[in-house]
C-alpha positions in Angstrom: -8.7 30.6 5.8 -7.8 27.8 4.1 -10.8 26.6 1.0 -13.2 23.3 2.3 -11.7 20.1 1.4 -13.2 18.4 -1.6 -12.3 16.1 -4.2 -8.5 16.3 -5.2 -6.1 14.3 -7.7 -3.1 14.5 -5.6 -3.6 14.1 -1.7 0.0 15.0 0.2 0.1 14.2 4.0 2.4 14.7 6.4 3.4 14.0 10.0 3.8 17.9 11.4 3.3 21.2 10.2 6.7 21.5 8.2 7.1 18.1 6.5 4.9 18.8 3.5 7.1 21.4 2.3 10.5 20.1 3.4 10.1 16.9 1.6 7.6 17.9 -1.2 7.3 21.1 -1.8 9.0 21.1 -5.6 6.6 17.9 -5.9 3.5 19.7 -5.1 4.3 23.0 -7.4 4.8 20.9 -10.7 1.1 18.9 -9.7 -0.3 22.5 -9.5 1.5 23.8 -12.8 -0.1 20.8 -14.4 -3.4 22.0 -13.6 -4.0 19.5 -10.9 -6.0 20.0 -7.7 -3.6 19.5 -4.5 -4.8 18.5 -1.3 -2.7 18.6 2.0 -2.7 17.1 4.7 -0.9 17.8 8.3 -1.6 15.0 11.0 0.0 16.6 13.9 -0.1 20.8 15.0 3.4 19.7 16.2 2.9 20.8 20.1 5.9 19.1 21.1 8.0 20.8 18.9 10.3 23.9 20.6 10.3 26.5 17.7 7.3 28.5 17.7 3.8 28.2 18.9 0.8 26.1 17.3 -1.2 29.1 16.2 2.4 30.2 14.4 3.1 26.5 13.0 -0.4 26.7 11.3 -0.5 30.4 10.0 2.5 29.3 8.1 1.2 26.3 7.0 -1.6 28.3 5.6 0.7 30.7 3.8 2.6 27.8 3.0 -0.4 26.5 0.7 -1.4 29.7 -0.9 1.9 30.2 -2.6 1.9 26.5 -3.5 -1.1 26.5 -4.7 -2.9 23.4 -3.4 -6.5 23.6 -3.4 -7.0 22.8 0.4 -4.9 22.3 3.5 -6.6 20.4 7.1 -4.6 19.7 10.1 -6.0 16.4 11.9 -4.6 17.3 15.0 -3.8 13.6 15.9 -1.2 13.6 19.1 2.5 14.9 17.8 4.7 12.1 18.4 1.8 9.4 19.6 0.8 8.5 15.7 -0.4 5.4 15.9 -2.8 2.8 14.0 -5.6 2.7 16.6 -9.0 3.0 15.1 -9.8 6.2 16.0 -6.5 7.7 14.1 -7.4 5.4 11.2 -11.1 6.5 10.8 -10.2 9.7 10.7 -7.7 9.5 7.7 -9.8 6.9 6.0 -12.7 9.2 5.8 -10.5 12.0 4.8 -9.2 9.9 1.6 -13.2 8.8 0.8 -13.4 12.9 0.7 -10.8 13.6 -1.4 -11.1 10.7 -3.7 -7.2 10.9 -4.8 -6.0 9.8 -7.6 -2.6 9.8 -6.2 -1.3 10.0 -2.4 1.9 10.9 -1.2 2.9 9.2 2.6 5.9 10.0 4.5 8.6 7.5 3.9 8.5 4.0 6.2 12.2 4.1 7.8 12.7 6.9 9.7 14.8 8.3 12.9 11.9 10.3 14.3 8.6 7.8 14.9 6.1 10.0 14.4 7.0 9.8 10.5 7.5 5.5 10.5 4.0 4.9 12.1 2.6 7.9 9.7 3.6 5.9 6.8 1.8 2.7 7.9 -1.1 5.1 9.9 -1.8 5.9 5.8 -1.6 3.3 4.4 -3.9 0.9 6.5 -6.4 3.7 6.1 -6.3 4.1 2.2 -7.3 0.5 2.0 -9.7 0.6 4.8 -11.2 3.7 2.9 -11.4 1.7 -0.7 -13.1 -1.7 1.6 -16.6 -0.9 0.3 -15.5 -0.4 -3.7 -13.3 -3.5 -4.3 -14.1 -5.9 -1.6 -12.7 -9.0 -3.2 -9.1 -7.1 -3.2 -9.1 -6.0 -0.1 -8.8 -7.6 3.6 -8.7 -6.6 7.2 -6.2 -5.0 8.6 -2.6 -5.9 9.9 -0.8 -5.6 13.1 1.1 -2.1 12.4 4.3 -1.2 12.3 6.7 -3.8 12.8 6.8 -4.4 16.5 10.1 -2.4 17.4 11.7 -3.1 20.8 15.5 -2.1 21.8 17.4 -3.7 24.9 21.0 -1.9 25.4 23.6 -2.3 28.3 26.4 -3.5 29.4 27.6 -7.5 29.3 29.8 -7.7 32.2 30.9 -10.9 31.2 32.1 -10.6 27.6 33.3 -7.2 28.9 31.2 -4.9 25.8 28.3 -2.8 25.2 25.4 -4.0 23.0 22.0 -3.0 21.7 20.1 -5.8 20.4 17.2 -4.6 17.8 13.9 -6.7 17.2 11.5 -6.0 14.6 8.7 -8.2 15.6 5.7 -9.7 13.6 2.0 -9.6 14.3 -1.4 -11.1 12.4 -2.6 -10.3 8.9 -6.2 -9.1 8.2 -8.4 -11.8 6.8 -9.3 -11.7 3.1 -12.5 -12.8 0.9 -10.1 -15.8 0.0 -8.2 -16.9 3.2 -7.4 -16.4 6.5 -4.7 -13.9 7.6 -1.3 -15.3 8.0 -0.1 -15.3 11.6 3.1 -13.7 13.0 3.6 -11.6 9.3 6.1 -9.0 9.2 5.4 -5.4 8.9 3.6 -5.0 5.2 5.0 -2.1 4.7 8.9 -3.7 5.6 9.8 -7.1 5.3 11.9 -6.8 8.4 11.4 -10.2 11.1 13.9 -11.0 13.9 16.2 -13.2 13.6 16.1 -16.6 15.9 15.8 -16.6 18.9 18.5 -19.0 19.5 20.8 -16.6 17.9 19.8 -13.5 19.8 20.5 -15.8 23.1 24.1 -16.4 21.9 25.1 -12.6 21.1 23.2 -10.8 23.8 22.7 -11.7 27.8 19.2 -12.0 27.5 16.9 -15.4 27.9 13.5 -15.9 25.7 11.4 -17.7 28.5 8.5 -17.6 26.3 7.5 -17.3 22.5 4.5 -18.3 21.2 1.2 -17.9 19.1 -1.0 -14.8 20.5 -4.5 -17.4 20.9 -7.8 -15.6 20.2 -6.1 -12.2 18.8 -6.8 -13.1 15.0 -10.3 -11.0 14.6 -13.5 -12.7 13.9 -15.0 -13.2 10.6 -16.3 -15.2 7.8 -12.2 -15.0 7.0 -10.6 -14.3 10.7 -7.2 -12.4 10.9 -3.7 -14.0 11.6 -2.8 -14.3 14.8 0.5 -12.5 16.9 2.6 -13.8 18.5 3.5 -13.8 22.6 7.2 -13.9 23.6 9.5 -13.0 27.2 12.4 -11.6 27.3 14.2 -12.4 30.5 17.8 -9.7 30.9 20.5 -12.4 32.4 23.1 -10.2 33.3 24.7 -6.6 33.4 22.6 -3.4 33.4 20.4 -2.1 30.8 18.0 0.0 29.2 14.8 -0.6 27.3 12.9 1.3 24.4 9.9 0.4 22.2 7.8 1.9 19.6 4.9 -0.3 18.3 1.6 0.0 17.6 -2.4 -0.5 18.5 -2.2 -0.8 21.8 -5.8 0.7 22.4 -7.6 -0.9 19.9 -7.0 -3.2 17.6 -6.2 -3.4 13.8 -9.6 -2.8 12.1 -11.8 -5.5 10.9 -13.3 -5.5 6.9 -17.1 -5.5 6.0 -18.4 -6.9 9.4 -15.1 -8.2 10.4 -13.7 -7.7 14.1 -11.3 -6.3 15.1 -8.1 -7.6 16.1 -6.4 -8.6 19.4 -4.4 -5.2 20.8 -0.8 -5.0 21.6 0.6 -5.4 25.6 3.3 -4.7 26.7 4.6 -5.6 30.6 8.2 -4.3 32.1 8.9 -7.3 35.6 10.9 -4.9 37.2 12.0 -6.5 41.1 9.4 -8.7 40.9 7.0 -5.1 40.3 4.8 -5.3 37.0 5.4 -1.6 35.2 2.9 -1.0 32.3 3.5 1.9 29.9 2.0 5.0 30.3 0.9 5.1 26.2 1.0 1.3 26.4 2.8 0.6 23.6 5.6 3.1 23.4 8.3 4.1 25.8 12.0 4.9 26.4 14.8 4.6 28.7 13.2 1.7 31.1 16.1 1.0 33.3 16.8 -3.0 34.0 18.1 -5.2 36.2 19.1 -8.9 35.9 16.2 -11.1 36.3 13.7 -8.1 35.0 11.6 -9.2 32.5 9.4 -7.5 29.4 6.5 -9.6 28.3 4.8 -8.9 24.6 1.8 -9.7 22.9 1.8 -8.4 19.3 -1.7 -7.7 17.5 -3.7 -9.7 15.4 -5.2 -8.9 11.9 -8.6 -7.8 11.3 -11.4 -10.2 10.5 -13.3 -9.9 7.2 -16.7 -10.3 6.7 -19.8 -11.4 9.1 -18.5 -13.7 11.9 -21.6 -15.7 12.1 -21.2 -16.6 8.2 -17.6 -18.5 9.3 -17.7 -22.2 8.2 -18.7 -24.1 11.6 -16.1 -26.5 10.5 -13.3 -23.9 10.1 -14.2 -22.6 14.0 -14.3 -26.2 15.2 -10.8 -26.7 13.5 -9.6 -23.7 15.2 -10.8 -24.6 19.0 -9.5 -28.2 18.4 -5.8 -26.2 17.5 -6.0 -24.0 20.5 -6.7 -20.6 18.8 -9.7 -19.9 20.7 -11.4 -21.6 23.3 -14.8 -22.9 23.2 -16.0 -20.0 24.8 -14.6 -17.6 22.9 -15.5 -19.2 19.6 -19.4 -19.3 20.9 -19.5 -16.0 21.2 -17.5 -14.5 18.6 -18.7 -16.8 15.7 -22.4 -17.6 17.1 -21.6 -21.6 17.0 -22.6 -23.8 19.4 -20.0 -27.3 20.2 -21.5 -30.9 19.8 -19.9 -33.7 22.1 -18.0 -34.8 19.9 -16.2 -31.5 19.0 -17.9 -30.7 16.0 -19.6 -27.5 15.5 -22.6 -26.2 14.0 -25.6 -23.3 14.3 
């Protein structure tokens, strides 16, 4: 049985049973050899794999460690390939990391082919800084939106007689900060990948952006309030195709800081023959087939809010109803202000 987990100077984590020692293995041994304590960390028992059974996967993981050497190895069991950033995956790696207290963490890389190990490496990285909120608040903000918003459309274009697959990486809100606002529609902060204009994606593909617009009242409430995402249609005009997506927080949404709320969650809706389909994980699927007219209809997160709500300049909330961010009602209740006839704001 593996030791209890306690305080570490390396923390290693990885998206299944095997990944640790396929991709850091050598890494780990030298940490050990310098006489560093090694923690590792497994976030899926990898059910879904097809070699092996869970009890084998973590038998070797455990004889995996001991020849290592790490001090300590835990298994989260978080759902193999249904990583995400909601809350409850994010607690539960935040308050690993306040355990350990690493000096040094090790996160799968961001671009990958299998999407368990993408959303892993922003999954750990919105929960290191969620875990260090508490010790250097003025550094530190709510969090963002996830992974960049990743949605593929691919068919066939009957009338320029080819096959395409247009790609969109897709932005969402920013957590708020003890010095601004989050910035709305951001792209992913571990990426820098955005989409490119619409106008352009309507001249190469046979597809029709009916709608694209600010996500209203999905920036979380706070003394700072998160950034904002964004809404947009997709309408397919012609030819037959095929729809995948893998974003994030679609049950909850990015964490708010020191009081802050949390953020407005992801949608997703699939007009299929006039029929609204809704994913069964809500913010990932594959293979949805379309017809012409069939539309998918997006709302990207917003960012955490930071700090106490009720401490948000009247001023700033009465700036934000008279821009259409949030309606009066909304901004009542979220912020605890109270709307003059005249439009100002105050407590």
């Amino acid at each position: 049985m593996t030791p209890p987990v306690g305080p570490v100077e390396v923390l290693v984590f990885g998206p299944h049973p095997d990944d640790i020692e396929i991709g850091m293995a050598g890494t780990v041994a030298k940490h050990v050899a310098q006489g560093q304590a090694v923690g590792l960390c497994d976030l899926t028992a990898g059910e879904m794999g097809s070699n092996g059974t869970v009890d084998e996967r973590l038998a070797e993981s455990e004889a995996a460690r001991a020849v290592l050497g790490a001090a300590w190895r835990i298994n989260l069991r978080l759902p193999d390939r249904a990583i995400g950033s909601d809350s409850s995956h994010l607690r539960r790696v935040a308050e690993l990391v306040r355990r350990a207290r690493p000096r040094v963490v090790a996160i799968p890389y961001w671009s990958d082919r299998h999407p368990d190990h993408a959303a892993a490496s922003h999954l750990i990285a919105e929960a290191v800084f969620n875990a260090l909120t508490a010790a250097i608040p003025a550094q530190l903000f709510g969090a963002p939106a996830g992974t960049s918003g990743n949605l593929a459309i691919g068919g066939h274009d009957p009338l320029r007689n080819r096959s395409y697959v247009m790609y969109l990486f897709t932005g969402g809100g920013y957590g708020g900060s003890a010095r601004c606002d989050g910035i709305s529609n951001g792209c992913s902060t571990i990426g820098i990948s955005k989409m490119p204009p619409i106008e352009v994606m309507e001249q190469y593909y046979p597809v029709l952006f009916d709608e694209f617009s600010l996500y209203e009242g999905s920036g979380g409430a706070g003394e700072s309030r998160g950034g904002f995402g964004v809404n947009y249609t997709i309408r397919l005009r012609r030819g037959p195709a095929r729809a995948s997506m893998v974003m994030d927080h679609g049950r909850t949404g990015p964490l708010g800081a020191l009081g802050g709320a949390e953020g407005g969650v992801n949608k997703v809706v699939v007009e299929i023959s006039g029929a609204e389909y809704r994913p069964p994980h809500l913010s990932k699927d594959q293979d949805i087939q379309l017809s012409p007219g069939d539309r998918i209809r997006v709302s990207t997160p917003g960012g955490g809010g930071y700090g106490d709500p009720r401490r948000r300049d009247p001023a700033k909330v009465a700036r934000d109803v008279a821009q259409g961010y949030y309606s009066r009602e909304q901004a009542e209740t979220l912020f605890g202000v109270r709307f003059r006839p005249d439009g100002s704001a105050g407590r």
